[in-house]
N, C-alpha and C positions, 0 to 999 in steps of 0.2 A: 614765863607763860604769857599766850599772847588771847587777847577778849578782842569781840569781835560785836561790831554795836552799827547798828542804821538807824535813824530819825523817825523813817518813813515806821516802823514797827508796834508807832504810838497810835498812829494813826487808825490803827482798827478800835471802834468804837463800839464796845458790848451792851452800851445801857445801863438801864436799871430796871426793878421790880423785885417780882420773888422767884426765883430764876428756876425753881423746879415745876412752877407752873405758870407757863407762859400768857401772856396776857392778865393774867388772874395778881394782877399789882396794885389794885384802884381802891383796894379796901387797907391796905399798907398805909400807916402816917407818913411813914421814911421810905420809901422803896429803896432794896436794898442794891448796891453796882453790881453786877453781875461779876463772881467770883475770878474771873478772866480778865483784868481789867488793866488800862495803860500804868496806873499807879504803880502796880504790883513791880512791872519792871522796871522804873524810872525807880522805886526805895531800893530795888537788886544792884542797879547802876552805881548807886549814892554809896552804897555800902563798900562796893569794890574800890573806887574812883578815891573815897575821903577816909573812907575804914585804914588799917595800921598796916593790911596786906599792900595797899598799894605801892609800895617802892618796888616789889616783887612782880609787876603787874607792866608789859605795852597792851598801848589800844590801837586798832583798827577799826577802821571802816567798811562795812560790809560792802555787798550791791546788790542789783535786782536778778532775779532767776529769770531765763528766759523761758520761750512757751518748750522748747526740746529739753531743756534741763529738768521742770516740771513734769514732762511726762516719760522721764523717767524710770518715776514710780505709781503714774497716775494716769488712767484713763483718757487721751482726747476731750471725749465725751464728757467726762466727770469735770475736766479742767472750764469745758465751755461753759456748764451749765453753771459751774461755781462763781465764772468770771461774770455772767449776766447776772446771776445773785443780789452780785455786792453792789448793782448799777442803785439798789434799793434795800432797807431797811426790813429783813426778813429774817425768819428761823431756816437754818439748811436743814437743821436737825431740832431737835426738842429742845437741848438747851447750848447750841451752838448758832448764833446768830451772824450776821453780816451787814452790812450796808457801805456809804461810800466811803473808801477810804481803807476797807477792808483788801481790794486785790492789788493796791500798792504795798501794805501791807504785808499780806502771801509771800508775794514776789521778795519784797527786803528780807524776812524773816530765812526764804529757804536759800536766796543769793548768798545772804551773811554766813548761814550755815557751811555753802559752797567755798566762799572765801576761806576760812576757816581752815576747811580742809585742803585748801590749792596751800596756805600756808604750810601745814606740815606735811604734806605731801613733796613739798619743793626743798626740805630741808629745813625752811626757818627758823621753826619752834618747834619739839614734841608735841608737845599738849597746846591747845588749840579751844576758849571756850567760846562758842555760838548763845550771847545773851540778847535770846531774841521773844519775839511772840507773834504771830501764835504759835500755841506747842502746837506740836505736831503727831504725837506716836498711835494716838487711836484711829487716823486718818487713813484709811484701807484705799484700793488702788482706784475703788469707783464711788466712795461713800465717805460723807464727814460722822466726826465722830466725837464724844467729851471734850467740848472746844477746839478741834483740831479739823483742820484744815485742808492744807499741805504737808507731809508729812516728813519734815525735816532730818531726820534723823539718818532715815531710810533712803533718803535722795543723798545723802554723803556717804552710807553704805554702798550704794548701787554703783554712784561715781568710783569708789573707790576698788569697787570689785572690778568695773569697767576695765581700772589701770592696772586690774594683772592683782590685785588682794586680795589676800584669805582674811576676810573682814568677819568682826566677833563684833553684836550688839548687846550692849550688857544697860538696863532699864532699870532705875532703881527707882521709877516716879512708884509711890503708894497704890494706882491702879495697871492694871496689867495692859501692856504693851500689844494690845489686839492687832492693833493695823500695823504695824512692824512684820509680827506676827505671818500676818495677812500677803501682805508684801514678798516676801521672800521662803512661802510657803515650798513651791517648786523648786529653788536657789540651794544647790547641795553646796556652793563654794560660801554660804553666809551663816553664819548662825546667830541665832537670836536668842538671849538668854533673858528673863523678864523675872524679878522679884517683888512681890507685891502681894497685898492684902487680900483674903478670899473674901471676891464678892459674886461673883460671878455672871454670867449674860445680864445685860440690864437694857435691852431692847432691840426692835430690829435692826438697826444699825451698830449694834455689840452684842453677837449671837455667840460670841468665842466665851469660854467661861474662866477662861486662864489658869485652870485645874493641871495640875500636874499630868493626869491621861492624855491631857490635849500634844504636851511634847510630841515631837516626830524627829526625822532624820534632821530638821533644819531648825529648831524648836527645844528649850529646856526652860520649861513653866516652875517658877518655886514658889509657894501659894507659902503665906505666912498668915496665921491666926490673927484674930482683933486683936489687940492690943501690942504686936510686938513691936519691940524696942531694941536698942545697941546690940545687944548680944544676939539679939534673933537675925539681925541683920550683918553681923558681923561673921557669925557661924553659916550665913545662908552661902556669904560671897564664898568663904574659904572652905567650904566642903559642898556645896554644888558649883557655884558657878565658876570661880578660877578654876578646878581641875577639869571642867566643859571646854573652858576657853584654852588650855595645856593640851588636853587630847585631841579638839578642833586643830590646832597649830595655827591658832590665829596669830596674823604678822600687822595689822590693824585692827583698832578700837576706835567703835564711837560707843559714847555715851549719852543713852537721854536721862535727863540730869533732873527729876524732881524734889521737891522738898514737901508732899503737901501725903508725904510718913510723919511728919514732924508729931510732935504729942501735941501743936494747937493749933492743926490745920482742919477748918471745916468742913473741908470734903476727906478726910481720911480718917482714920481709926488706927492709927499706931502710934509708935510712942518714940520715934528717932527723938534724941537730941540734935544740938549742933555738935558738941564731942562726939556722939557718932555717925557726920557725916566727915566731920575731920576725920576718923578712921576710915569712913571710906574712901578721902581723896589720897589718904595717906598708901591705901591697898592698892588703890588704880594706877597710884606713881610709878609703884613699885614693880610691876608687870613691866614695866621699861618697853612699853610698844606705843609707836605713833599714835595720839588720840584726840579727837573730836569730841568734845561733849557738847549737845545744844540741850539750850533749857523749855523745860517742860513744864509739870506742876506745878504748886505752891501758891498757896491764897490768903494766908495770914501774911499780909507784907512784911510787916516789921521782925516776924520772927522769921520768915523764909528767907529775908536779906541777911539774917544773923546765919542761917545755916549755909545760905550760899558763901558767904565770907570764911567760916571754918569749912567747908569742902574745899576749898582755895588753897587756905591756909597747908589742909594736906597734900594737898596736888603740889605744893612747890616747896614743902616739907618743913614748915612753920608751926609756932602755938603762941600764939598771941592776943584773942580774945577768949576770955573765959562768959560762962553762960548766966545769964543771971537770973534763967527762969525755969529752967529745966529742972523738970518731974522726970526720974529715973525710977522705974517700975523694975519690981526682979520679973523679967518676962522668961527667963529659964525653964519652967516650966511648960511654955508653949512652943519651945525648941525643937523640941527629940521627935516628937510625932510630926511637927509639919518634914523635917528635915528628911524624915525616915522616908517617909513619901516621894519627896521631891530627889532623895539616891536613887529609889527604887527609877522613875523615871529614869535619871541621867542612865541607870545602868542598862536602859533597854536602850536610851537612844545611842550607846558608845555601840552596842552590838548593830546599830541601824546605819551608824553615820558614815558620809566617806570620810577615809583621811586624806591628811595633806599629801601633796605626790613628794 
């Protein structure tokens, strides 16, 4: 498996304060870093690079996206005004901020992603991980969004449907994948499948509620309850979304890859372990189709490094680090009802979707 890393990607600088109300930091002893922050991916790095996966593991070096590869997926307009953004220390959004340093930044995070995909694209490697930041998947084609951007994910979809693929996005970050969503709304050759916790619209620049009615022909929303955990996520991939991505006849995979499901991530309310994101990479192997993952969520460094490394571990079909903190909830309970909803869905969108020719 080949990782995929730029310099320039630290570079974006979030700050500090108390990040859900901006400005309002001066009464803070400790202002806190702003949840998005270089750390996060430099303990992700450490973890692949020194952790037990790495004999399993080449690195690459990403590069920078240019201004046609960016708009892509992204408005002219949206790209200029984000580029003069970063010229200065600003919010684009409520709690998605910028300054300098941020649109070399863009560029490395959505080139790296690019690389990535020209890698398995060309034969190299199957599986292909884009460990970059910023994430990208809330980032709509005119609008930033939950620290996002550029919208990585969906610019190595778009490339990739460009080259003749029936490309399947499968979104396992904890919030639901709006600007993916968003992106390939009209695109009957992409499909977007998004699992994630019900929280739904949370401002004008996230109007989508990622509720199962929202599916459509290009679209399969699977809304999971607070607190789910392994099994709720386990049951979600193998009874909605792999038979979405079978009837699609998806012949490429990207994946946006969060961790901030984990049971001690402070933006999420679920209960992944690291063992169930090693079932997840162990699931996504097994599809045996070209795949892109770039990374996304994750804000508890230390334990999201732990879960990136067991996602790994599954992707190239390892068990090597055991968990040494994981809270395992029976979330069973909160299975049958989200799932039931999230079929009913799929089975309107198999009656909607085109198939493969």
């Amino acid at each position: 498996m080949e990782v995929f890393w730029h310099d320039a990607c630290l570079e974006h600088d979030t700050g500090a304060g108390l990040w859900e109300l901006p400005g309002r930091w001066d009464w803070l002893d400790a202002p806190e870093p702003h949840p998005e922050n270089a750390a996060r991916l430099r303990t992700m790095r450490h973890a692949l690079a020194r952790g037990p996966v790495a004999p399993h593991l080449t690195w690459s070096t990403g590069r920078f996206a240019d201004d046609e590869e960016l708009a892509r997926v992204h408005t002219p307009s949206y790209l200029a005004g984000l580029r003069a953004a970063c010229a200065r220390r600003t919010a684009v959004e409520t709690n998605t901020v910028v300054g300098p340093g941020s649109w070399d930044a863009i560029r490395a995070a959505a080139g790296t992603a690019l690389a990535a995909y020209e890698a398995v694209a060309s034969g190299r490697t199957r599986l292909a991980y884009a460990l970059v930041r910023p994430p990208g998947h809330h980032a709509q084609p005119a609008a930033a969004d939950g620290y996002c951007l550029v919208n990585n994910a969906a610019l190595v979809a778009e490339t990739a449907r460009r080259a003749g693929r029936r490309v399947a996005v499968l979104d396992w970050d904890v919030h639901h994948g709006n600007g993916t969503q968003e992106v390939f709304r009209d695109t009957p050759d992409v499909l977007t499948v998004s699992v994630h916790m019900r929280h739904g619209a949370w401002g004008a620049n996230h109007p989508q509620t990622g509720a199962p009615d929202e599916s459509d022909a290009a679209n399969v929303n699977v809304e999971l309850s607070l607190g789910a955990g392994d099994e709720a996520y386990r049951r979600a991939l193998a009874e909605v979304a792999f038979p979405a991505l079978a009837e699609f006849g998806a012949d490429f995979l990207v994946c946006a890859s969060g961790f901030d499901g984990s049971a001690f991530d402070p933006n999420g309310r679920h209960n992944l372990t690291a063992a169930g994101y090693r079932d997840v990479g162990r699931s996504v192997a097994a599809l045996g189709l070209p795949t892109v993952l770039t990374q996304e969520g994750g804000y508890l460094r230390g334990y999201s490094a732990l879960c990136l490394h067991a996602l790994v571990e599954g992707l190239v079909g390892v068990r090597l680090l055991e968990d040494p903190l994981a809270y395992v909830p029976d979330d069973a309970q909160l299975v049958d009802a989200d799932l039931a909803r999230a079929r009913s869905a799929l089975t309107a969108w198999a009656f909607a979707a085109p198939r493969a020719p």
